[in-house]
N, C-alpha and C positions, 0 to 999 in steps of 0.2 A: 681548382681545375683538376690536379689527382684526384678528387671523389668525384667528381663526371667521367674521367675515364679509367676508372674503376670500376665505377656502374654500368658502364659502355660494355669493357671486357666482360663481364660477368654477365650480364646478358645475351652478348651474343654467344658466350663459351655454352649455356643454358642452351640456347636454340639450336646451336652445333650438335650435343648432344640429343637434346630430343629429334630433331629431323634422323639424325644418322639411326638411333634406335631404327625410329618408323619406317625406315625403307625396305623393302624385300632384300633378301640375304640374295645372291648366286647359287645356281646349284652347282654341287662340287665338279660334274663333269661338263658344265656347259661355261666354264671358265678358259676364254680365250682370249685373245689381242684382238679378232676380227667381231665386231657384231653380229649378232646374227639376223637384225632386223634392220634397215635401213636408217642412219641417221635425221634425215629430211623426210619423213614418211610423213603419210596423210594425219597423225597423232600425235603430230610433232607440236608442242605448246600444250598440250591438254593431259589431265588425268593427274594421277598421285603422286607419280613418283616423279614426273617432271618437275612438278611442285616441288617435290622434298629434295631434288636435285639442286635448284636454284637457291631455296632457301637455303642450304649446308653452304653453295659457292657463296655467295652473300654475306653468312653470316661468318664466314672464313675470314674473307677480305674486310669486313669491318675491326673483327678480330685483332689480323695482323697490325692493319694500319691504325689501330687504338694502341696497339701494345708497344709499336714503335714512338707513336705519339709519347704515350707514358714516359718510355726510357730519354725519350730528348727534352722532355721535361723536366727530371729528377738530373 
């Protein structure tokens, strides 16, 4: 059961890092709290970076809850 969720962590820590790579940086001046384009906009679900958004949350929360899994196992 620890080498299943070993190979769990390890894959999703993999995909954490490759999505985060791939996503566009901020430019340094257009770093704010407020967005600047609406949350609910008509390209809301579509395109790349929504994608590599959900993928990073995703493979976040599989992460954590593998790694707590791990520790209440051991």
């Amino acid at each position: 059961m620890t080498t299943l969720m070993s190979i769990i962590i390890l894959l999703s820590s993999l995909s954490i890092i490759i999505s985060v790579a791939m996503q566009d940086g901020q430019e340094r001046g257009n770093a704010t709290f407020i967005p600047s384009e609406p949350i609910w906009g008509p390209n809301q679900g579509r395109g790349k970076e929504f994608t590599l958004k959900r993928i990073t949350v995703v493979s976040t929360v599989i992460f954590m809850v593998s790694t707590l899994g791990l520790l209440m196992i051991k």
